[in-house]
LUMTOR-417347 format. One record per residue (C-alpha): residue in three letters; chain; z, y, x. Coordinates in nm, 4 decimals. Last residue first. Layout:
<torvos>
Ala,A,Z,Y,X
...
</torvos>
This chain:
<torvos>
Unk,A,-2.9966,-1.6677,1.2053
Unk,A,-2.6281,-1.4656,1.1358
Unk,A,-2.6321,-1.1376,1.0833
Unk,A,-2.5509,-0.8256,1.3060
Unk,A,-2.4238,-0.5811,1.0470
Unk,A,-2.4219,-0.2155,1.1339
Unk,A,-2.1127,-0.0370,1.0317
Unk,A,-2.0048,0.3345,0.8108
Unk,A,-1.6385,0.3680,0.7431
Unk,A,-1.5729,0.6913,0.5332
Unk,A,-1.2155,0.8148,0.4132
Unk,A,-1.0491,0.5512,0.5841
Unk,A,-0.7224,0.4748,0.4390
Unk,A,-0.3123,0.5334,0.5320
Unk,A,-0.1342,0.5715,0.1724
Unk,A,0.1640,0.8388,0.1243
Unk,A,-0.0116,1.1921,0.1694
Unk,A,-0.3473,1.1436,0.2154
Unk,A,-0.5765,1.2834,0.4843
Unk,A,-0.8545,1.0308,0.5266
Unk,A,-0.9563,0.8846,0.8201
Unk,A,-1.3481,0.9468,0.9096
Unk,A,-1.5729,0.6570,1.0967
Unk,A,-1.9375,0.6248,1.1688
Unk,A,-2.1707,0.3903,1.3533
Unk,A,-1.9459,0.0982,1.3822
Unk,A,-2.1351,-0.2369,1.4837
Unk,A,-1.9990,-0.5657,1.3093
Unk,A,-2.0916,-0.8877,1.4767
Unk,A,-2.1661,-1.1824,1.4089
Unk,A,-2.1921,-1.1675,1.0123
Unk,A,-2.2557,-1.4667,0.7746
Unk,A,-1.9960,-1.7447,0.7862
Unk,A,-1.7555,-1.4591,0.8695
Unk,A,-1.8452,-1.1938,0.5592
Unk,A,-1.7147,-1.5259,0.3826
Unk,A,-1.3835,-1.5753,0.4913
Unk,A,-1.3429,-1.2204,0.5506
Unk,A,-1.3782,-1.2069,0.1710
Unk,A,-1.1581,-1.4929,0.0780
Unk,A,-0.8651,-1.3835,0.2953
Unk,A,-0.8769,-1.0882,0.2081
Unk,A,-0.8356,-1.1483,-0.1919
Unk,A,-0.5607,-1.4428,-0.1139
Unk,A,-0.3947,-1.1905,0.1534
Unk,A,-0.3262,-0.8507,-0.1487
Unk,A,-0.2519,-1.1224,-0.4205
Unk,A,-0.0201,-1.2655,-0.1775
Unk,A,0.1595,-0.9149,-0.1256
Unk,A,0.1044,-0.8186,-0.5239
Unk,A,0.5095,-0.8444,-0.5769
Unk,A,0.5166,-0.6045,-0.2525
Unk,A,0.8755,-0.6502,-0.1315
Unk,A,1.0459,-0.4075,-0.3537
Unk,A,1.3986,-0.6172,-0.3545
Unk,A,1.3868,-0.6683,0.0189
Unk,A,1.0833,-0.5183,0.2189
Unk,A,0.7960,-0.3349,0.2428
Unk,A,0.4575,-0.5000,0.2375
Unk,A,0.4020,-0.3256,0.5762
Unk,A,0.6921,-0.4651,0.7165
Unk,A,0.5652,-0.6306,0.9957
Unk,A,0.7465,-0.9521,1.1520
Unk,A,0.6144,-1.2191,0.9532
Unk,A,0.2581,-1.3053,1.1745
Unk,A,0.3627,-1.3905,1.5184
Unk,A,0.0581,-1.1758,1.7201
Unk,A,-0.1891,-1.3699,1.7416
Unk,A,-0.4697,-1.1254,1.5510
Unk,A,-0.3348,-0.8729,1.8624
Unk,A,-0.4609,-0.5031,1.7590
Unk,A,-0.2663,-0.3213,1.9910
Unk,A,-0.0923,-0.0039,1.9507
Unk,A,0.2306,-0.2445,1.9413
Unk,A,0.2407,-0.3258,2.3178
Unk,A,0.5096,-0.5771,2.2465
Unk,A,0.6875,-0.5263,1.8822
Unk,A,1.0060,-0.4483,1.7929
Unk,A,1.1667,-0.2044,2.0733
Unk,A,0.7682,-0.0973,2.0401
Unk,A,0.8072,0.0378,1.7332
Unk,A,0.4096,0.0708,1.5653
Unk,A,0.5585,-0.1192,1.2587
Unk,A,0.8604,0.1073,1.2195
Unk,A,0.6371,0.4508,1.2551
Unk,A,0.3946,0.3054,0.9320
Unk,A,0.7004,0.2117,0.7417
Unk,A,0.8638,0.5869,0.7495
Unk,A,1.1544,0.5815,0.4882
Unk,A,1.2108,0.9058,0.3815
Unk,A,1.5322,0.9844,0.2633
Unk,A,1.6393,1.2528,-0.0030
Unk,A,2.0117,1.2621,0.0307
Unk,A,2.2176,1.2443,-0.3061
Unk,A,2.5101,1.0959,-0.1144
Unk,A,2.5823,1.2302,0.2490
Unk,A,2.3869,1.1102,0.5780
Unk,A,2.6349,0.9642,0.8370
Unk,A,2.5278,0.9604,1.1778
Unk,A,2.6112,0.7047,1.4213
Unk,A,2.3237,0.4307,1.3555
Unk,A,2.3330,0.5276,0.9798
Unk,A,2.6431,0.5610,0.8063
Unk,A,2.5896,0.5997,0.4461
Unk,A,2.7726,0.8390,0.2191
Unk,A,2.6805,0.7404,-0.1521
Unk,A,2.3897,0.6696,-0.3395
Unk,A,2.1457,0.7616,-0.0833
Unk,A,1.7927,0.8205,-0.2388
Unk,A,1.4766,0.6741,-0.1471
Unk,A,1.1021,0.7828,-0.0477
Unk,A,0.7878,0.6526,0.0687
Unk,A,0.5970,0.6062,0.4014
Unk,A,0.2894,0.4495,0.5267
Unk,A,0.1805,0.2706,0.2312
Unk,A,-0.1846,0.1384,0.3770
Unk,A,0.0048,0.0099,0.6830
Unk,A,-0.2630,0.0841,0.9471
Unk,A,-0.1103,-0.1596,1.2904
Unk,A,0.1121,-0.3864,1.0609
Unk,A,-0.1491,-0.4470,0.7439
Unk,A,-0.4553,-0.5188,1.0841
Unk,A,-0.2082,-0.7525,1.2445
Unk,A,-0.0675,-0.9091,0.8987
Unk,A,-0.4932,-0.9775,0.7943
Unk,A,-0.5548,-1.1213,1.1768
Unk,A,-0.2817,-1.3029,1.1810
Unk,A,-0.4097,-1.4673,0.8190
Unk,A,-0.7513,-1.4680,0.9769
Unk,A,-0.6793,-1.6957,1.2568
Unk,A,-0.6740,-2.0443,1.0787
Unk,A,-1.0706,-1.9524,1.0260
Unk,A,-1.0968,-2.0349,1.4037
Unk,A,-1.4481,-1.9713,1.5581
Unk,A,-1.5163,-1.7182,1.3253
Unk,A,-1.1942,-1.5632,1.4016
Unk,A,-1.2329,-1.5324,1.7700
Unk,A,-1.5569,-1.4049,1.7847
Unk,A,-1.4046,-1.1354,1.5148
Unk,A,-1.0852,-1.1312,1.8090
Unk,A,-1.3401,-1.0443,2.0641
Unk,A,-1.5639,-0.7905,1.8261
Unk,A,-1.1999,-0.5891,1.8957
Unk,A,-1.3474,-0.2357,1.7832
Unk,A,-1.5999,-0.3523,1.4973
Unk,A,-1.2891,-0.6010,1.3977
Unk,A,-1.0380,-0.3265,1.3561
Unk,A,-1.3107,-0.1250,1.1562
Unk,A,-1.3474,-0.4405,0.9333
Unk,A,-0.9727,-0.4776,0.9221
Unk,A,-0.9141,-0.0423,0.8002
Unk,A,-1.1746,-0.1146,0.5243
Unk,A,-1.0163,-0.4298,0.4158
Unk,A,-0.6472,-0.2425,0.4349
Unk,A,-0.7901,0.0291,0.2387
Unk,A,-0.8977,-0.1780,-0.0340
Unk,A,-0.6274,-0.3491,-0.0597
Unk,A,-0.4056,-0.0361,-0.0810
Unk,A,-0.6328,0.0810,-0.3527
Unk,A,-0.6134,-0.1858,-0.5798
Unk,A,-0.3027,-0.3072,-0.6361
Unk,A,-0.0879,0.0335,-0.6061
Unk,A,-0.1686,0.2595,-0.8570
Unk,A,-0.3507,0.0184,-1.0962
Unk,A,-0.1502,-0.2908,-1.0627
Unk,A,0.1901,-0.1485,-1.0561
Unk,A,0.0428,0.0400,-1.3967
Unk,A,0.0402,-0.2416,-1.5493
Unk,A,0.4203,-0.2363,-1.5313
Unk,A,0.4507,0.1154,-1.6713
Unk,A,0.2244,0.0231,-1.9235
Unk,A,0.4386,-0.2635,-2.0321
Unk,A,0.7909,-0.0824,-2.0478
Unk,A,0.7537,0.0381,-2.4448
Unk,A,0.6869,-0.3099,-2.5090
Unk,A,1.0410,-0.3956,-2.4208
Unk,A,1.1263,-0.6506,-2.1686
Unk,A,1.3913,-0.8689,-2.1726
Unk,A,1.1470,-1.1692,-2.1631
Unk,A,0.9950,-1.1947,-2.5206
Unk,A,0.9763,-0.8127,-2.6442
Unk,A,0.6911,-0.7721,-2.3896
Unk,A,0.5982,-1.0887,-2.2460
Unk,A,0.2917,-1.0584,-2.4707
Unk,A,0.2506,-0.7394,-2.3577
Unk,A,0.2031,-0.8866,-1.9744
Unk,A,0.0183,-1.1424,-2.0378
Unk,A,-0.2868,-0.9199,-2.2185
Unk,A,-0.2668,-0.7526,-1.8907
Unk,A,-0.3124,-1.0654,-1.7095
Unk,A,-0.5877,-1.2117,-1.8740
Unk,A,-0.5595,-1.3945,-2.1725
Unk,A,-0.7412,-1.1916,-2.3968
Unk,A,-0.9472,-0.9499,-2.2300
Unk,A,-0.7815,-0.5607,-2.2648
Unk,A,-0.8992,-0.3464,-2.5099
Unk,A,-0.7002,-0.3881,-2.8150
Unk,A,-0.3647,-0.4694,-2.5754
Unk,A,-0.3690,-0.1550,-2.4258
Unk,A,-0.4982,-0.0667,-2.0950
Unk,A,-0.7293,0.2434,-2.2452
Unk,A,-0.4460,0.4785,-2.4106
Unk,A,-0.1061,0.4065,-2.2235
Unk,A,-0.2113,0.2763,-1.8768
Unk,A,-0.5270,0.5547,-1.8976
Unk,A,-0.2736,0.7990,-1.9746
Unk,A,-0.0821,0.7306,-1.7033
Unk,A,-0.4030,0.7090,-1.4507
Unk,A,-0.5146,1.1054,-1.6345
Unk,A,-0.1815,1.1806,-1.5285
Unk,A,-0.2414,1.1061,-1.1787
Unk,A,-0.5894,1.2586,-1.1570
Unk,A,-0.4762,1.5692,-1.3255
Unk,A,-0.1605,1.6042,-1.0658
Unk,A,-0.3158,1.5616,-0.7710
Unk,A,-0.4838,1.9281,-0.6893
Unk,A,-0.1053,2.0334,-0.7162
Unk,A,0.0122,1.8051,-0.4322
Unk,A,-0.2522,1.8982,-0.2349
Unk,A,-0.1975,2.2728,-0.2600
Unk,A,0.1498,2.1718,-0.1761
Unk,A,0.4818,2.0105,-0.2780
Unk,A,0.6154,1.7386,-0.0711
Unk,A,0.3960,1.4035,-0.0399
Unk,A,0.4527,1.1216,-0.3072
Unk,A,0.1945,1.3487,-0.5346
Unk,A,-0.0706,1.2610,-0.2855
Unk,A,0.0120,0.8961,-0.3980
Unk,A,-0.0789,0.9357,-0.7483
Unk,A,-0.4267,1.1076,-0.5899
Unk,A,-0.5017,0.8083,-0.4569
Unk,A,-0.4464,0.6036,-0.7512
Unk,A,-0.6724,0.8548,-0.9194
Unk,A,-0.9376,0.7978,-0.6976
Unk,A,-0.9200,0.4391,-0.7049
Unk,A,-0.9486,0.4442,-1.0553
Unk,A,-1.2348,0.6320,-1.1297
Unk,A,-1.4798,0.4331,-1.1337
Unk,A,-1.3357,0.1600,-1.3674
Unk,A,-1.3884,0.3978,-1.6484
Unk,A,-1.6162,0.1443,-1.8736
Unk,A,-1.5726,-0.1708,-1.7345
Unk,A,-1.2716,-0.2683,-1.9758
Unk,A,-0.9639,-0.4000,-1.8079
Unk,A,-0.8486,-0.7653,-1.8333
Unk,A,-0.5724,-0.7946,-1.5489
Unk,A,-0.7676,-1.0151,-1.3390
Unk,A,-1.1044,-0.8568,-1.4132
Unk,A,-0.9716,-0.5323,-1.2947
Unk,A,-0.7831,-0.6827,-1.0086
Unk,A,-1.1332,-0.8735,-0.8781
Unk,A,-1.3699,-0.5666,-0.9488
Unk,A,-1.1191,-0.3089,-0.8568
Unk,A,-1.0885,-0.5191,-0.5106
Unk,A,-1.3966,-0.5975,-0.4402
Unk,A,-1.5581,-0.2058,-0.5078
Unk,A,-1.3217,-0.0411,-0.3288
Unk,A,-1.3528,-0.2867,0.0234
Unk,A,-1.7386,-0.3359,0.0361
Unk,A,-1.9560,-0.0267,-0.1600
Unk,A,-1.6783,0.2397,-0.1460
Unk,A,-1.4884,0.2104,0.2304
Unk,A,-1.7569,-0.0029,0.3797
Unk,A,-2.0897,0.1919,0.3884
Unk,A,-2.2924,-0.0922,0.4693
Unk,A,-2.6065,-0.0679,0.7099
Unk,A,-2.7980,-0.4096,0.6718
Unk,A,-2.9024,-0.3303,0.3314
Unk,A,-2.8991,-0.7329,0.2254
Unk,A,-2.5156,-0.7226,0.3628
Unk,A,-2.4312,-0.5814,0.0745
Unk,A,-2.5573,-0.7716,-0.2021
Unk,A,-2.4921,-1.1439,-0.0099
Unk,A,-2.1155,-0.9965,0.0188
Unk,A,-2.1156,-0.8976,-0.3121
Unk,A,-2.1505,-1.1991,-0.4730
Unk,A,-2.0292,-1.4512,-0.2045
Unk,A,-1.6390,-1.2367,-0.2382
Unk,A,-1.6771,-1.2771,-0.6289
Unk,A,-1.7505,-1.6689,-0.5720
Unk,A,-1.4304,-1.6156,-0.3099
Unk,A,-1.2374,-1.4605,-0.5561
Unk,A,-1.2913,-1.7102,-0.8600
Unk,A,-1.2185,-1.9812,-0.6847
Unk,A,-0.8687,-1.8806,-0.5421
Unk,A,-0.7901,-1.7821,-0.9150
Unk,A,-0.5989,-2.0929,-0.9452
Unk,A,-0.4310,-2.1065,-0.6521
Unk,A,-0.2824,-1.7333,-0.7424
Unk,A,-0.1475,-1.9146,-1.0328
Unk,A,0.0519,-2.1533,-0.7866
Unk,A,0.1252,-1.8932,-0.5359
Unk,A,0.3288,-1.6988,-0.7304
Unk,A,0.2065,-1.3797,-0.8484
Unk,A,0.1318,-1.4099,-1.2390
Unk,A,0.4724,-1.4979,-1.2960
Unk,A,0.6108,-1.2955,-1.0405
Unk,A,0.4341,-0.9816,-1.2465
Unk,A,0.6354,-1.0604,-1.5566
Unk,A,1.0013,-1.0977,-1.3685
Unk,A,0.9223,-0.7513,-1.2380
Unk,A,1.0088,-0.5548,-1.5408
Unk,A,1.3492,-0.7700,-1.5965
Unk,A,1.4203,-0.7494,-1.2000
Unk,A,1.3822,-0.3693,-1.1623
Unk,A,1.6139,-0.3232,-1.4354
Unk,A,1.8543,-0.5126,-1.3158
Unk,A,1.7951,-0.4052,-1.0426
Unk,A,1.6815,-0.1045,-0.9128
Unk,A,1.4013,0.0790,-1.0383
Unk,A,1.0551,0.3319,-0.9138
Unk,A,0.8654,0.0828,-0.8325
Unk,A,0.8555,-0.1667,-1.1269
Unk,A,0.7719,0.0632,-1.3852
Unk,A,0.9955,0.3175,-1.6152
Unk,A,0.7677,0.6147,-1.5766
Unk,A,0.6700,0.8884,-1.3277
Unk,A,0.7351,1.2113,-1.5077
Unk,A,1.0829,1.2521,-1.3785
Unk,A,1.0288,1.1243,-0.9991
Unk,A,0.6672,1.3763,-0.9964
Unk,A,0.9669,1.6890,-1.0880
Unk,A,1.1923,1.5412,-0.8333
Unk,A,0.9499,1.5942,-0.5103
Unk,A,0.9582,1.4164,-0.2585
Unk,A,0.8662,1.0845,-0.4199
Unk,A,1.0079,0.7356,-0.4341
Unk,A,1.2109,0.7941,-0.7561
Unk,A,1.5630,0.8399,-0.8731
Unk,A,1.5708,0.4572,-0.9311
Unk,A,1.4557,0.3891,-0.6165
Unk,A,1.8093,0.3444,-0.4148
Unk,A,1.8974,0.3430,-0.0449
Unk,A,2.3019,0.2514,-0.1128
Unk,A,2.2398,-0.0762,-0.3875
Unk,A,1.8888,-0.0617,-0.2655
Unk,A,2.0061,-0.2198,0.1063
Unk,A,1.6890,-0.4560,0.2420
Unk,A,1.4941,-0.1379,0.2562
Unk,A,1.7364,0.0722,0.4918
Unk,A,1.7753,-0.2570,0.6613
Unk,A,1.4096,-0.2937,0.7339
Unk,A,1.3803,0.1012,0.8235
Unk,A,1.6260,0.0828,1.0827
Unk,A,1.5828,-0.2027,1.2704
Unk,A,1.1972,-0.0799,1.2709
Unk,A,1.2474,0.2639,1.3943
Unk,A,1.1545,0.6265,1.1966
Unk,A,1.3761,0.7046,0.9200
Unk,A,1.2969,1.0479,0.8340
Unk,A,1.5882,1.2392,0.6373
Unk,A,1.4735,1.5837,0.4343
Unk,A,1.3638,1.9273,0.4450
Unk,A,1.0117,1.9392,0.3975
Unk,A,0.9711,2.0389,0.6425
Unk,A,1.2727,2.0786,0.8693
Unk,A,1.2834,1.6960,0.8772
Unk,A,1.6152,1.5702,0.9526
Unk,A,1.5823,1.2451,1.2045
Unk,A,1.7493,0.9419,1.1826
Unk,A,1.6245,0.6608,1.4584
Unk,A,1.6249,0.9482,1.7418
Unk,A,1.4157,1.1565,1.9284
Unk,A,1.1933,0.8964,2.0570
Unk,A,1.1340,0.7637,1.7369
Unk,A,0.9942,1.1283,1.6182
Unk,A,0.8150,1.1874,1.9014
Unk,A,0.6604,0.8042,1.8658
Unk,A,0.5643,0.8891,1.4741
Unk,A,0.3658,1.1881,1.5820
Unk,A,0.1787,0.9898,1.8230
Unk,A,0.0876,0.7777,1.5055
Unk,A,0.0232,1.0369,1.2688
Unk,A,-0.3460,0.9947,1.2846
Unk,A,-0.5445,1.1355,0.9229
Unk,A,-0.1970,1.2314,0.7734
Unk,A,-0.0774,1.4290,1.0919
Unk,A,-0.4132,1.6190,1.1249
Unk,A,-0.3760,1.7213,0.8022
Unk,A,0.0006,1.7798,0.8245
Unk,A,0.1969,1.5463,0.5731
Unk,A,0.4223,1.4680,0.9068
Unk,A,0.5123,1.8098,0.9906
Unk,A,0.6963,1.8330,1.3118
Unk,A,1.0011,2.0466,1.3049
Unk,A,1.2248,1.8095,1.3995
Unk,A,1.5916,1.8081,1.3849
Unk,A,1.8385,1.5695,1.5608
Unk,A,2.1668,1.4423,1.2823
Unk,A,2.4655,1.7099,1.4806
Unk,A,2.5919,1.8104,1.1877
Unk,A,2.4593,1.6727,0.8628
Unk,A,2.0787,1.8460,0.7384
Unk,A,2.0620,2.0825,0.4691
Unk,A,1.8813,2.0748,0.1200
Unk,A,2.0854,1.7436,0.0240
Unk,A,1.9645,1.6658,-0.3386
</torvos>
C-alpha cells in the first residue's frame, strides 16, 4: 500500500478517528473539504475523499476504487474478514449478492410489511407505557435485532450481543489502536457466531437464513460462502438501523416542527427517514483500494493506494446540498448517499426504510411530542450512533 502521499496532493494532520472527532466530526469534515476534494491523511497515512461529486463517482467506479482488498485500514482485519458481499467486486460480488436481492426486492419486502408494523405496535405500546424511554437500547436496538433476527431465522438465545459485536466489527474499520485491539474478540466472536450458531440446524426453516444455504450450491454459490453472506445481515443490518432510528427520534425532539409536520402528513416520513440517513449517515466512512493510477480532480493517486471514502463529509457538502446542517424532511429525497452507492448500494436499503417507516408510523399515531432529556454520541470508528438517547414522551389523549 502507498505509505506516502503524491506530490503536491494537500496534507492534513487532522485525525478523523479522534474521540472527539468520532463523536462530532462534522466541522472536521468542512476543514477537510475546504482544503481540497483529495486530501492525504498524515494519520493514518492515507487518501480522504471528502466532497460529494467526488465520493459518488469514487463509489460508482469499483473496477479502479476496488473492495476486494477490503474496506478497512488495516490489511491484517481485510485478510481475516471473509468472502461476503462487502468486501468483493464483481463477479464475485454479484453471485453472493444475487441471494440477498431475492429476499430484498420490494415484492418480498411487501410481504413482511405486516409483520413489522404488528412488531412496531408491540413494542411501541411497551415502551411508551414508562413514559421516559431510553431510545438507543430499549426502542431502536431492540426493533431492529428483533425484526432482522426473526427475518433471517436466528435463535433467541445470544441475540444480546449482537449489536455490540457489530459495533465492535466496525471499530476494526478504523486504523490500528487501543480501540482497534479492544475490537477484535467481539468481532471474531460475530464470525464465529455466523459459522457455529447461524447454521442451518439452528436457524427457522424457511426464513431467510435457511434461504440463503439452500441457495448455496444452487445459484453459483458455494456453501462455504453462506456465512459470509449472513453475516451482511448481522454486521451491518441491524445496527445501522438502529442507529439511524435513534439518531431520527433525536432529530425529531430538536425539529418538534417537522414531527408536527409528519403526523399531519404520513407521505412525509420517507423525506424525513433520507433527511435524518443524509445528515448522521450511520456508515460514515469506509475504505477502497486503487487498482491502478487514478486521476482524481487534478491529482493522480498511484495503484495500491489505501483510500478512504468519507460518506458522512459528502452528504453535509454544501456545493451539493443547500444549507446542509439542516434537518429539512422536504428536502428532494435521492440525493444522499448514505446507502452508498453503485455496485455496494446497500442491498438491505429498503429493508433499512420498510422497518422505519413502520415504526415512526406508529410512534406517530401515539406520541406528540418527543422531549430530549439526555443525549451522548458514541465514539466509533466507521458507524455514526448515539451512545445514549434519553426522551420524554408527550402522548396522545
Amino acid at each position: 500500500m502507498t505509505t506516502t502521499p503524491t506530490a503536491h496532493v494537500p496534507t492534513s494532520d487532522i485525525d478523523l478517528w479522534s474521540v472527539e472527532n468520532l463523536r462530532d466530526p462534522f466541522a472536521a469534515y468542512a476543514d477537510l473539504r475546504a482544503l481540497n476534494s483529495v486530501v492525504w491523511l498524515d494519520n493514518p497515512g492515507v487518501y480522504a475523499l471528502t466532497c460529494y461529486d467526488t465520493v459518488r463517482r469514487a463509489l460508482q467506479d469499483w473496477r479502479t476504487y476496488s473492495s476486494a482488498k477490503g474496506v478497512m485500514i488495516a490489511d491484517e482485519m481485510n485478510a481475516r474478514a471473509g468472502n461476503g458481499v462487502i468486501m468483493s467486486d464483481p463477479p464475485d460480488h454479484d453471485r453472493r449478492r444475487k441471494i440477498l436481492n431475492k429476499q430484498l426486492v420490494p415484492g418480498r419486502l411487501k410481504e413482511r410489511e405486516a409483520f413489522v408494523s404488528a412488531r412496531a405496535e408491540e413494542l411501541v405500546e411497551r415502551v411508551l407505557a414508562r413514559g421516559t424511554i431510553e431510545v438507543v437500547h430499549d426502542l431502536a436496538a431492540a426493533f431492529s435485532v428483533s425484526v432482522v433476527g426473526d427475518l433471517v431465522g436466528l435463535p433467541h438465545a445470544g441475540r444480546e450481543n449482537l449489536i455490540q459485536w457489530a459495533l465492535d466489527g466496525f471499530d476494526l474499520w478504523g486504523p490500528p489502536s487501543e480501540r482497534y485491539e479492544r475490537a477484535k474478540p467481539g468481532f471474531l466472536a460475530l464470525v464465529d457466531y455466523c459459522e457455529k450458531v447461524a447454521i442451518p440446524e439452528r436457524l427457522t426453516p424457511g426464513a431467510w437464513g435457511a434461504e440463503i444455504y439452500e441457495a448455496g450450491g444452487i445459484d453459483n454459490v458455494a456453501p462455504e460462502e453462506c456465512p459470509g453472506i449472513i453475516f451482511g445481515y448481522l454486521h451491518a443490518g441491524m445496527d445501522t438501523t438502529a442507529s439511524a432510528i435513534a439518531s431520527m427520534v433525536l432529530l425529531f425532539g430538536q425539529n418538534p416542527e417537522a414531527w408536527d409536520a409528519v403526523r399531519a402528513d404520513r407521505k412525509l416520513l420517507v423525506g424525513a427517514i433520507n433527511e435524518a440517513i443524509r445528515l448522521y449517515s450511520p456508515v460514515q466512512r469506509y475504505t477502497r483500494c486503487t487498482t491502478k493510477a487514478t486521476d482524481v480532480d487534478g491529482f493522480v493517486l498511484p495503484a495500491d493506494s489505501r483510500v478512504v471514502v468519507l460518506i458522512g463529509s459528502a452528504n453535509r457538502d454544501g456545493r451539493r446540498f443547500l444549507e446542509p446542517n439542516l434537518f429539512d424532511i422536504r428536502r428532494p429525497p435521492t440525493d444522499h448517499i448514505g446507502f452508498g452507492f453503485g455496485v455496494h448500494h446497500c442491498a438491505g436499503a429498503a429493508l433499512a426504510k420498510t422497518e422505519m417507516l413502520a415504526l415512526f408510523d406508529t410512534l406517530a399515531d401515539q406520541v406528540s411530542r418527543f422531549v430530549v432529556a439526555d443525549h451522548q454520541w458514541g465514539d466509533n470508528a466507521a458507524l455514526h450512533h448515539l451512545a445514549e438517547l434519553t426522551v420524554t414522551v408527550e402522548t396522545i389523549g
